[in-house]
N, C-alpha and C positions, 0 to 999 in steps of 0.2 A: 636695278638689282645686281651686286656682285656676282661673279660668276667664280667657277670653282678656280681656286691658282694652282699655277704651276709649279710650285716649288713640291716634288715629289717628297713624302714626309711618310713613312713606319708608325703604323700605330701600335702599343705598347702589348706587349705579348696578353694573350687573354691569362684569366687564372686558369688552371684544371684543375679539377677535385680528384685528388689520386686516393685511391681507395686503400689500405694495408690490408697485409695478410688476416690479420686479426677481423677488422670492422668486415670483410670481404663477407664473412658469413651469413652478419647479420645484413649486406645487403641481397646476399643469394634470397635472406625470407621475404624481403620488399618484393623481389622479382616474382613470390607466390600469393601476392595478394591484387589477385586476379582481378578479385572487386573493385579497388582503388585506382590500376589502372585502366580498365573499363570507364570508370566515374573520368575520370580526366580524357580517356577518348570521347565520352560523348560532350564534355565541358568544350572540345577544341572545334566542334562543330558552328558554337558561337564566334562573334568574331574576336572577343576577346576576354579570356579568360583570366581571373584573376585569384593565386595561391596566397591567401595571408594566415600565416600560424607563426608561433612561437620559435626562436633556435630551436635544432635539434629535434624537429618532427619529421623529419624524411623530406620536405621539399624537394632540395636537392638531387636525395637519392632518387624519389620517385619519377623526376623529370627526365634521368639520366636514363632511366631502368623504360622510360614511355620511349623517349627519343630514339634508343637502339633498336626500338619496334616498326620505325619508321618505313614504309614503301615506297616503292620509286615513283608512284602517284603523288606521294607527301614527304618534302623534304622536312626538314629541322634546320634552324638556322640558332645556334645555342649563345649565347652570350652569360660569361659571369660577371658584374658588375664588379670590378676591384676596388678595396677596400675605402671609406672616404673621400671616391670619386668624387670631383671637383669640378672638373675642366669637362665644359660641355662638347667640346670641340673632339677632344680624345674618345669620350663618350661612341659621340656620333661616326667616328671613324671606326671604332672595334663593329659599331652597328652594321656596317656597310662591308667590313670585312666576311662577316662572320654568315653574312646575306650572301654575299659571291662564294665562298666556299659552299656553297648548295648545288653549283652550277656540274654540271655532268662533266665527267674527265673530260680533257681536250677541246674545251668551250673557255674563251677570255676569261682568268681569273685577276684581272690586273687588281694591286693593290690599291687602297684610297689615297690620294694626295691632297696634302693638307690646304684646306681653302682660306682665304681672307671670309672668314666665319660669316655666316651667314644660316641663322633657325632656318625659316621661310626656305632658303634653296638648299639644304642637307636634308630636310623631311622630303623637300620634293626629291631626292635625289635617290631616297631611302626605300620612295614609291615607288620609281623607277626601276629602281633592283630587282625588287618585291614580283613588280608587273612582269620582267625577265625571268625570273626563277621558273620551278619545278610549276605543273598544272597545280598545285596546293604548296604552300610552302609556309611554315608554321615561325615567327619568330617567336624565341622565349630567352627575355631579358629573365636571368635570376641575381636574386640579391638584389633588388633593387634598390629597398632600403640603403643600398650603401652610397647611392647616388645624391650627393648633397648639391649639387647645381641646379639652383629655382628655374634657370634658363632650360636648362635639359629637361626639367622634369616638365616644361609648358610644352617645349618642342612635343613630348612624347606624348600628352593630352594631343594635341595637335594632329599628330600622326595618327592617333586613334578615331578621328575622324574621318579621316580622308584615304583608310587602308581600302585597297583595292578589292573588288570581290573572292578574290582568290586566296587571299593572305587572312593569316592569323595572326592574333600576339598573345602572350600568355606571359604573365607579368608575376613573379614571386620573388615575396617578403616578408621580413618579421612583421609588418605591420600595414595597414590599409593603404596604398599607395596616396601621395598626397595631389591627388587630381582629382576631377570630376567627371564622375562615372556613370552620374543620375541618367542621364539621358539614353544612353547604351542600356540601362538596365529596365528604363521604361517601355525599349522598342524591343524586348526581349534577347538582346543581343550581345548580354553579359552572364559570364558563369562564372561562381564563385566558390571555390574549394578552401574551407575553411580548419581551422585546427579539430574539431571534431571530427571531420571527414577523415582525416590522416594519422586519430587515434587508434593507436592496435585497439582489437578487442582481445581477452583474455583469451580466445580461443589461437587467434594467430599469437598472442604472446606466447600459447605453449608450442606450435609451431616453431615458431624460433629460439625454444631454448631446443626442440627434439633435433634441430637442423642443426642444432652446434654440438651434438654430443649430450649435452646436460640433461639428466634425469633429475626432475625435483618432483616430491608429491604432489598431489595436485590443492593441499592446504598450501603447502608452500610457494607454489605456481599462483594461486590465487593473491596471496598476502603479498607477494611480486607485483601482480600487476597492482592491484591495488595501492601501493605505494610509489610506484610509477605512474600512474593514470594514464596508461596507457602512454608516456613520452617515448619517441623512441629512441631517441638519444638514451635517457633513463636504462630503458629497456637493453641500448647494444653497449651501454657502460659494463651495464649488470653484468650481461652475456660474457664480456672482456673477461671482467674479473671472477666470474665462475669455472670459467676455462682452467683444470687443472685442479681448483681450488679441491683442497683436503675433504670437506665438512661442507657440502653444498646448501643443507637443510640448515645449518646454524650461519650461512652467509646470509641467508635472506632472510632468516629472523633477527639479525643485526644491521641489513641494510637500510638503509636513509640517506639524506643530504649532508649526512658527515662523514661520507664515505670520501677520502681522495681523489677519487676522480671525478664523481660528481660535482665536487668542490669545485676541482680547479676549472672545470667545462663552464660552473657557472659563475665562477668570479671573470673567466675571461671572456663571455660571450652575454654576460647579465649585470649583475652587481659592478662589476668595474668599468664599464661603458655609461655608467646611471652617474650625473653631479654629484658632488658633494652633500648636499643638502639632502639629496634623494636616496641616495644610502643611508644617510642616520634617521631619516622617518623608516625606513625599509628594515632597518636593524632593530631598533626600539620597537617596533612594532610587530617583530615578529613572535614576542612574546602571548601572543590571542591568539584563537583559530579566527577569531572571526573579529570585521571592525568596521565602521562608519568615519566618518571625515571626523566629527566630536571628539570620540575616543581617540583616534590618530592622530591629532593635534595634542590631545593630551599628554600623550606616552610622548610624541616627539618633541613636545616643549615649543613649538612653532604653531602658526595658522596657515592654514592651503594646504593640507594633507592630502582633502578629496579632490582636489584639484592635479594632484601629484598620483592619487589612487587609479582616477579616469585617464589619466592621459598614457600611464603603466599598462592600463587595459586595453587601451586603445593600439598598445605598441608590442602587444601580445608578449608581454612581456612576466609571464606567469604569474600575473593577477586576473583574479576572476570574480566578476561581479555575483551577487548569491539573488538578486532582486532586479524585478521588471523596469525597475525607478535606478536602479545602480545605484543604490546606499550603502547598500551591505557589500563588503567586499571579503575575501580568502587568499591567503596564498598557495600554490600547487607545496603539494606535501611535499616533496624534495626540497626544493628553495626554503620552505621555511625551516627544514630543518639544516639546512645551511647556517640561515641568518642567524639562528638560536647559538648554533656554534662560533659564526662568526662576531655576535655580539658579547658572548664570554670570553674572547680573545683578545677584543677590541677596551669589552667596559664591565671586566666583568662585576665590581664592586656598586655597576650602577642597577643592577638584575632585579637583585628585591625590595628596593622601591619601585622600579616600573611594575612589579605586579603589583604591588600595592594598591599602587595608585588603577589598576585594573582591577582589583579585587572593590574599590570603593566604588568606581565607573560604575560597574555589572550591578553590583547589591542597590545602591540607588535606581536601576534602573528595572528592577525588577527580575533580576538571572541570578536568583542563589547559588546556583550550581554553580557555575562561572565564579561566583564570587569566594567560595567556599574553595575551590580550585587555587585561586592564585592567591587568594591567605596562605593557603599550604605549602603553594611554591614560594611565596615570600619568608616561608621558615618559624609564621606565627601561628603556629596549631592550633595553639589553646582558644586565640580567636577564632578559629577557624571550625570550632568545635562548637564554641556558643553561639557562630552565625548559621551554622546547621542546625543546629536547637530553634532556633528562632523562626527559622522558615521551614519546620519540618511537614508540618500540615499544609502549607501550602503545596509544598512540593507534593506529599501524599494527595491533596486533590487533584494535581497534574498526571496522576499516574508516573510517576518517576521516580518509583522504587528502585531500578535498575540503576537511575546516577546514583542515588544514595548510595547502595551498594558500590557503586565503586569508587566513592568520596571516602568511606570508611576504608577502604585498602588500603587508601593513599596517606591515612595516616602512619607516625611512627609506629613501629613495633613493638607492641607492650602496652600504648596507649588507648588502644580505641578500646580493647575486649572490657575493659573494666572502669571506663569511665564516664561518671553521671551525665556529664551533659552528651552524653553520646549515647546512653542509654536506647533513649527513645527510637534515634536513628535506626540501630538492633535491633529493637523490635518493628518495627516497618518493615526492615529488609527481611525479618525472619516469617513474617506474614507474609509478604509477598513470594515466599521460595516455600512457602505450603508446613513451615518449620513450628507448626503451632503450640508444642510442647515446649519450646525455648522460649518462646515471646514472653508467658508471662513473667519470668522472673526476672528480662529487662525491663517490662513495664513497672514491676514495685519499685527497682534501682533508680526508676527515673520520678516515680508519686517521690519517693520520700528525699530524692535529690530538689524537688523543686518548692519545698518547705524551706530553701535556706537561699534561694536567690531573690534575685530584689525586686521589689511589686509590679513592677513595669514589665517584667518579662515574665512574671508567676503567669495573670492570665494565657499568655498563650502558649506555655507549656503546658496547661493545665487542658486547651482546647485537644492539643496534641494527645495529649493524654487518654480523653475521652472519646475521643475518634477514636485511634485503636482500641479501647478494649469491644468500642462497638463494631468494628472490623472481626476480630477475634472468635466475640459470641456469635455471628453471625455464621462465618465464617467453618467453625465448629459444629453448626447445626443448635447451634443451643438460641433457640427463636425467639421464647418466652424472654430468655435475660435479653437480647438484641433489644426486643421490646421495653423493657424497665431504660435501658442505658439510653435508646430514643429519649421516655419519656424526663433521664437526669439533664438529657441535651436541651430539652423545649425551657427547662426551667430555670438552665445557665443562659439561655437566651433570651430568656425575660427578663431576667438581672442585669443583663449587662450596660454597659455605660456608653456615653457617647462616641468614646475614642474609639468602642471595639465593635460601633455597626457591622462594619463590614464582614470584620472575620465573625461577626452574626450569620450575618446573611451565605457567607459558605458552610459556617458550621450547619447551619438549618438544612442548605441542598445537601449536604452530606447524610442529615438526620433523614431525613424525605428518600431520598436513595437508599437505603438501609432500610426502612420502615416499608416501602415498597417494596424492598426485594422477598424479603421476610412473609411481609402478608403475600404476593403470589406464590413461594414456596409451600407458605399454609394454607391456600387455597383460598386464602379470603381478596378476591379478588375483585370489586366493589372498593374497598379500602384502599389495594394497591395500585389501581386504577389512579384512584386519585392522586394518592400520596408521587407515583412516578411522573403523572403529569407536570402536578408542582414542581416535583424534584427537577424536573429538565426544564422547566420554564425559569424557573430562579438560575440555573445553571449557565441556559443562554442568556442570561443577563447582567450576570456578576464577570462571564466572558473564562467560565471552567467547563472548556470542551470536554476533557476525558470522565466529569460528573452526569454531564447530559447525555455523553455514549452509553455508560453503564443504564442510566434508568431508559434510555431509550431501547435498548434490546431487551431491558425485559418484557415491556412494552410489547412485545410480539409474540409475547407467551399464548396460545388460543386458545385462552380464555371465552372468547369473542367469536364472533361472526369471521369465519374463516379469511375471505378478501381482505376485510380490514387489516388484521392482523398478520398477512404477509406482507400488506403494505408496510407493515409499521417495522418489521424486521427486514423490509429491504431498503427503506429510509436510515435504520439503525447504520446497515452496512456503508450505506451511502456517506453519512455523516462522519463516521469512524475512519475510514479511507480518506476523505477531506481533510483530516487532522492526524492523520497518520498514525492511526490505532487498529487498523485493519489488520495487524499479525499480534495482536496481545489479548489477553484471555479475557477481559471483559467481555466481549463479543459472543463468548463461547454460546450464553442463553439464545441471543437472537439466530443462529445458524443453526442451534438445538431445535429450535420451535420451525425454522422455516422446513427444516427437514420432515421435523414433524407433519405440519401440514402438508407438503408434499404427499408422505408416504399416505396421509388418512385418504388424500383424495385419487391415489393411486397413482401418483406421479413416482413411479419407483427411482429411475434410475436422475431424475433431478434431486429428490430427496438421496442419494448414495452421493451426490457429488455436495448436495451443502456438506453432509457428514463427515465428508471426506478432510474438508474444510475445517468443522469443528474440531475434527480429530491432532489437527498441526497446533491449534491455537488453547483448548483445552488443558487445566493443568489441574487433574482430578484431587492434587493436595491442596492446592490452594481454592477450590470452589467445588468440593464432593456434590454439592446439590446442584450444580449443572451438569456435573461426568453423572450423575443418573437420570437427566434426560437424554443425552445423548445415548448410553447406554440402552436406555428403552427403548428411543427410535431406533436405533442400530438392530435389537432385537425385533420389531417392527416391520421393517425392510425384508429380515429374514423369515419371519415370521410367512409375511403375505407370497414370498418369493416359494414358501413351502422347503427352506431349508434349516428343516428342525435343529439340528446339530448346533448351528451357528447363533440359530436360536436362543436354543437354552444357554448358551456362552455366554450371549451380550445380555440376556435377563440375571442371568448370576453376578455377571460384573454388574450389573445397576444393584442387585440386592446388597452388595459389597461394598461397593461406595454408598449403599442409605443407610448402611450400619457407620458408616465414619461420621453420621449426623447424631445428636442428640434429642433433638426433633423431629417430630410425623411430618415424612415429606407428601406433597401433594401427588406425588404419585407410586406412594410407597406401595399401597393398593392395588393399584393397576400392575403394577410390576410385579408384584408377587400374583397377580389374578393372570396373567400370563405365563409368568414361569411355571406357577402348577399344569395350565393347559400342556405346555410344551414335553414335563413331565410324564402326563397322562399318555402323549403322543408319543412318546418314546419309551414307551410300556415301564413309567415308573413310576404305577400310582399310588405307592405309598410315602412316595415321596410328593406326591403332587395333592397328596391330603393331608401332608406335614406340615409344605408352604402354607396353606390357607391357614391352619390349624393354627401354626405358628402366630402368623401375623391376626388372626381375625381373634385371638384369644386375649388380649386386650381393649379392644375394637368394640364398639357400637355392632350389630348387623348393616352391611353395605351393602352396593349393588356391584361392588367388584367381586367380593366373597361369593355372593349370590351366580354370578355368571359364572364363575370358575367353578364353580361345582355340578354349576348344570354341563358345563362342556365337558368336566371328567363324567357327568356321567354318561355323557353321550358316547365318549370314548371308550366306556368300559361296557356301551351293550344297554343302557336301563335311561330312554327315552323320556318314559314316562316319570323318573324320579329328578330329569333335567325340567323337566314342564316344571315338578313341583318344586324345583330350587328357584327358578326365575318367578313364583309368584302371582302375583299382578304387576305385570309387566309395565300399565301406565303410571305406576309410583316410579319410576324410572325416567321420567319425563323430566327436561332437566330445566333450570332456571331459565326465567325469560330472557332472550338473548346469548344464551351458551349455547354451543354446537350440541347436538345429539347422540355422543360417544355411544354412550352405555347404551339408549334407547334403541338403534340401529343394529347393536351387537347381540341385543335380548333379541328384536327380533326374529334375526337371523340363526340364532338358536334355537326358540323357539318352530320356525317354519323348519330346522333338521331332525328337531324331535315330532312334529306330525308327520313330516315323510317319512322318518322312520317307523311310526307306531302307522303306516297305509290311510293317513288320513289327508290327501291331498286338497281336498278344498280349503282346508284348515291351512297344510303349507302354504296353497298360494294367496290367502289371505296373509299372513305372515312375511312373505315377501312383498307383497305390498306395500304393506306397513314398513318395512326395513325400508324402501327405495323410497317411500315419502318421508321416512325419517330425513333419509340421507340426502333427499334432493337439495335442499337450500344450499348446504355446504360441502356436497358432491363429496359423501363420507363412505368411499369405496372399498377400504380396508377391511372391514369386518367381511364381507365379501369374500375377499381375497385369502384371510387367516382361515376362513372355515370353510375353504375351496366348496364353497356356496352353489357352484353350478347346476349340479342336478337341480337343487333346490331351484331355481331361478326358470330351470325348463318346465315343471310345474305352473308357471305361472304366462298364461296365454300370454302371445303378444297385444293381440287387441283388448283383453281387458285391464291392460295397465297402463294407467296415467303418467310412466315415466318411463316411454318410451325408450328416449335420446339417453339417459343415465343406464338404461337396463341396457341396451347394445353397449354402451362404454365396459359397464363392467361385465358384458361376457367376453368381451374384447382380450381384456384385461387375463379374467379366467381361462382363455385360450392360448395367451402368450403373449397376444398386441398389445402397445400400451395402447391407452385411451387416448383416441385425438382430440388435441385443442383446435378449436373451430376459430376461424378467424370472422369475428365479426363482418369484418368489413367485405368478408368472399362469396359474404349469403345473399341471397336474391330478395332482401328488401328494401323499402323505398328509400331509408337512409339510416345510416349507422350510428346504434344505440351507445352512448357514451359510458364510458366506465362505472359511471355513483349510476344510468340509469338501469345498467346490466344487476350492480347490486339489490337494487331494489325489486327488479325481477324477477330474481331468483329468490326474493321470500313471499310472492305474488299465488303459489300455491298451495301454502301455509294456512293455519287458519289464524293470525297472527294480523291483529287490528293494525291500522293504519300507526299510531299510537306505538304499538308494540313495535310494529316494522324501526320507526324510530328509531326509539330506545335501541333495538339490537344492534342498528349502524352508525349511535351517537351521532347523529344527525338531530335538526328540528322537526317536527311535524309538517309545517310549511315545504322543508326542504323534500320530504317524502311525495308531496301532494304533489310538487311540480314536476318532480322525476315521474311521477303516475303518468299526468297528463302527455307526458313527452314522450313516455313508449305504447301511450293508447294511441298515441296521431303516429308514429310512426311503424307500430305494426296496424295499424290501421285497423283497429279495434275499438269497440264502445264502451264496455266495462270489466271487469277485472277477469270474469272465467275468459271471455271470449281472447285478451290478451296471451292469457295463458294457454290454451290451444292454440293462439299462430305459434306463438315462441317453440312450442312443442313441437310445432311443423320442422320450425328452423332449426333444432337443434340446440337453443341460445340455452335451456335451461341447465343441461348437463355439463355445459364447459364453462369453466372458471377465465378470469381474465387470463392470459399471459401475461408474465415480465421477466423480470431480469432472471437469469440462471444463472449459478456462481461458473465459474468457468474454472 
């Protein structure tokens, strides 16, 4: 082994990163992001640490800003890598220099003298240093990246094996260092601080504009970071050039990647560091937001694009993969809009055919949007106009009113508002913004514009067509015509030809979603049962998510067996969220009903937060017949909560929005059979025998008329004329398998008007009957509306068979919410599974086996085995004696638990 020579030899001065007055600031905000260097002191606890991010994310700074933190337990031994280091030897000397400068004043700093080279004896030489230093002594190579010696870069794997307990390294670069690191990262002994970790967040981006002086709003602080992603190069460019600036709120509504100095920062630390070859795929392609290796070949005119894509990502080189598989790729919004500039500088006359040929890419591939896009930019409208036409239903089944909307901006000036093939587009987006007064007279511009175009394209203008005006009726309240346009849809579906299956089979889930939504509004809910089922089964299987979200939240209307039915609107949520529908108004029904059921079964303040929910996503012009469930519950909540005021608020706003209908809403009734109560309660009963009078004057005799008059009259003193509005109370008994609203409500009216008129045996028969109405679906609200309590102390404890419900709701009537019981915390032999809890709770019912079924669409079969499995495990024989243990436990008054919106 050579040993070190003697020819004493200076190694080349390190670089410093000198900071100017200017950047100075935006390093004072590095120094206040406590968090980050915290993240890096516990990363140095490993033995070796490793920073890879993109130029111009703080590495640098932040190494400089940790290292001055340094204590005399823990030295820093700092090395900057100069530029296109070559010479491993020079390398390894700065290493050893920068090692002994650790060493305490007045301790040997002799400098390295240069060796007849030798890896193997400078790594040992390097260990040796290392082993002399400070009790901890940290080295951190930066810039490593710039180090292009295969030899140096083995030596420095090398050394990372064999570093002493003592010692650290801490290795930063634009890009994964090219050594192997698996085995450090297996034994836990690798930290890796990545471009995410040393993204600002918006919060310290305003930070550091407050720390430079700069006041911007906090739109414009946003839209800041925003187009920075957080860079913070981006971020201390901006900051530069804010300093002083006149107009600070129009700088950053103008800034981008074609700003000067972002430019030059990235032609000379990105773009002009990248081959030949890799700049003209980088330039041409930066015409898309978004691209795969296919498309990138294409625009580039070349093959190996993704090959050029992955190895850009890999060198952090602001590409960013958008998939788990790395197909899809992005560029960081700065850089592209660099490359867009720099490709009009470069070619500019080659611009609109590359989108072109993007505009052909996309529509082949199924992205109208996209393709309708860069028609526009390619400066050919007019196509650009009939490829919008052509995929406008499609798009309307993706829920993607909002591009449409803003494809039609993007047209010229003068052309979109009055032209046929744009028509239809118009009216979609005028639907979709609740504009229902305007639609129709795009919709005739577009019938009689498609009497003149060519048979090939008539059909599906003609689809387009007919979907909105069935949107429209709907949409309007006008139920009956929704219905007739259904049934013109079923019978353009029978006609049609082989080439237009498909757009069959969407046009049908569309008809089936419309048709379901309509019959639950009308109550006819058997019908819409079905028709929503279909509608979401054909939906999941043509592969039109945002079709299957809509029918699926109505789906959760409770109609039904309460359990079920909350299952089914937190499936809705589940599914809407998966696909990224979770903040648009479709949803509004299923948050409506989950609230709903909440509040019936006394979950107040869950039912306050779906509402809460619904209230962001709701858009009362575009769907009045959902802003009047919400409306109700809203009134509901208030209602039970006993604050009249707020009350009669959200009951007026529901009567408000069911007048923007042209159709009997399903809960036009109920709504006004509350609002009169609320009336009566706030001493304005001639206003609360208007409501009824009003609404019930066209109307059959109901049981919502019928209650609301027994409650004013109880309100008003005359007991005995509330007995004789409620009737015979068991015609009230509600279809097989629907909850027991009304029945629970008669009740409990009934048992106010015998305690009123001193007839308590009668009330606490009356309560009885309410708390067996209400037990199956734990319908605790009428309770709650008609502050029931006194009523409920009339009725002993021992003589009531529903125990565990009757403590929930005094609970409740006291201030407590009702507790949810955890199954699994009760002291029996093993825990009843969810379908067997359901079937339990209609076990006190006098509801056949058969019926049990049907209420939980379930089989029969399915019923029989949930029986046997909570008689073995409450350890019971037959169905009463099951029903006394569960009684014991508590099982029958608590409903499942799940998900709360948050």
């Amino acid at each position: 082994m050579t040993s070190l020579a003697t020819t004493e030899h200076k190694p080349r001065p390190r670089r410093e990163q000198p900071i100017s007055g200017e950047v100075s600031v935006a390093a004072r905000g590095l120094l206040d992001r406590e968090d980050l260097l915290q993240t890096l002191d516990r990363a140095v606890t490993k033995r070796v640490t490793v920073i890879s991010a993109p130029p111009g994310s703080g590495k640098t700074s932040l190494l400089r800003a940790w290292s001055d933190r340094a204590s005399k337990d823990r030295r820093v031994a700092f090395l900057s890598v100069p530029r296109d280091e070559q010479d491993a030897q020079q390398f390894w000397l700065a290493v050893l220099d920068v090692i002994r400068q650790t060493r305490p004043i007045g301790e040997s700093r002799s400098q390295a003298t240069a060796p007849v080279f030798d890896g193997d004896v400078i790594v040992d030489e390097v260990v040796s240093e290392l082993t002399k230093a400070a009790p901890v002594v940290v080295l951190v190579i930066d810039d490593l990246h710039e180090l292009s010696s295969a030899h140096a870069l083995s030596q420095v794997e090398h050394l990372l094996s064999v570093l002493p307990k003592s010692a650290h390294v801490v290795l930063s670069s634009r890009r994964d260092p090219p050594i192997r690191l698996h085995q450090l990262r297996l034994a836990g002994e690798l930290a890796e601080i990545r471009a995410d970790d040393l993204r600002f967040t918006e919060a310290e981006a305003r930070d550091l504009l407050a720390a430079s002086g700069i006041r911007l709003s906090d739109g414009a602080t946003a839209a800041l970071y925003e187009r920075t992603e957080g860079w913070a190069a981006g971020l201390r460019l901006a900051v530069i050039s804010l300093s002083g600036h006149a107009d600070p709120e129009r700088f950053v509504a103008e800034f981008s990647g074609t700003d000067r100095a972002i430019g030059e920062y990235l032609m000379a630390e990105m773009l002009g560091r990248q081959p030949s070859e890799v700049q003209s795929m980088l330039l041409r392609t930066s015409i898309v937001d978004r691209l795969n290796g296919e498309l990138a070949d294409l625009l580039a005119g070349r093959v190996g694009s993704e090959k050029m894509l992955l190895e850009l990502e890999d060198a952090n080189a602001f590409v960013v993969s958008l998939d788990a598989q790395r197909t899809w790729f992005r560029y960081h919004q700065l850089l592209a809009d660099f490359l867009r500039l720099e490709l009009r500088r470069r070619s500019a006359d080659e611009v609109p055919d590359l989108h072109r040929r993007a505009a052909r890419w996309f529509s082949d591939h199924g992205d109208a949007v996209e393709g309708v896009r860069h028609t526009l930019a390619a400066g050919d409208w007019p196509d650009a106009a009939r490829l919008l036409a052509d995929h406008l239903f499609s798009l309307m089944l993706d829920g993607q009113e909002g591009a449409i909307a803003v494809l039609l901006r993007s047209f010229p000036a003068g052309v979109s508002a009055d032209h046929p093939e744009l028509a239809l587009a118009h009216a979609a987006v005028q639907l979709a913004q609740g504009r229902l007064e305007e639609a129709p007279a795009q919709l005739a511009l577009g019938e009689f514009h498609v009497q003149s175009v060519a048979p090939n394209r008539r059909r599906r203008l003609a689809v387009a067509i007919a979907s909105l005006r069935l949107a429209l009726a709907r949409r309007s309240g006008k139920f009956m015509e929704a219905m007739e346009q259904v049934n013109l849809l079923e019978a353009s579906i029978a006609d049609e030809s082989s080439q237009e299956i498909a757009m069959g089979s969407e046009l049908r889930a569309v008809a089936l979603m419309n048709l379901g939504i309509v019959e639950t509004w009308s109550g006819r809910f058997d019908d819409a049962e079905r028709h929503l089922s279909e509608g979401a089964a054909l939906a999941e299987a043509i592969g039109r998510p945002y079709t299957e979200v809509a029918c699926r939240a109505y789906q959760a209307f409770p109609s039904v067996a309460l359990a079920p039915a909350r299952e089914r609107g937190l499936y809705a949520l589940e599914l809407a969220d998966r696909y990224g529908f979770g903040d648009r108004p479709v949803l509004a029904p299923a948050l409506g009903a989950l609230a709903s059921i909440a509040v019936w079964t006394g979950e107040f303040e869950e039912g306050e937060r779906w509402l809460r929910r619904g209230g962001d996503v709701i858009r009362a012009d575009i769907d009045p017949a959902a802003a009047v469930l919400l409306h109700t519950v809203t009134g509901m909540l208030h209602a039970g909560r006993g604050e009249h005021q707020s009350s009669l608020e959200a009951f007026t706003a529901a009567m408000q929005a069911q007048s923007l209908l042209t159709g009997a809403h399903i809960l036009g009734r109920v709504v006004a059979e509350w609002l009169a109560v609320t009336q009566a309660r706030l001493a304005m009963p001639d206003e609360a025998r208007a409501t009824l009078d009003g609404f019930s004057a066209d109307h059959e005799r109901n049981d919502a008329v019928d209650l609301g008059r027994a409650a004013i009259s109880l309100e008003e003193g005359d007991p005995a004329a509330a007995l004789a509005a409620l009737g015979d109370i068991q015609d009230m008994m509600p279809p097989l398998g629907f909850p027991a609203y009304a029945l629970v409500e008669a009740h409990v009216l009934a048992g106010l008007a015998h305690l009123a008129l001193g007839d308590r045996t009668a009330a606490a028969a009356a309560a009885e009957a309410a708390l067996a109405a209400a037990e199956a679906d734990r319908l605790i609200f009428p309770f709650a509306m008609y502050n029931a309590g006194e009523l409920l102390e009339a009725l002993p404890r021992h003589q009531t068979a529903h125990s565990a419900l009757l403590a929930d709701v005094v609970d409740l009537l006291r201030g407590a919410a009702p507790q949810r019981i955890n199954p699994g915390a009760l002291p029996q032999p093993e825990e009843l599974s969810p379908s067997e809890l359901r079937v339990l709770r209609h076990l006190p019912t006098n509801l056949t086996r058969p019926e049990i079924a049907r209420a939980l669409y379930v089989s029969i079969n399915t019923v029989n085995t949930h029986m046997r499995n909570v008689y073995s495990k409450l350890g019971a024989h037959d169905r009463s004696s099951a029903v006394q243990r569960a009684r014991k436990l508590g099982l029958l008054s608590t409903r499942l638990s799940g998900t709360s919106p948050k």
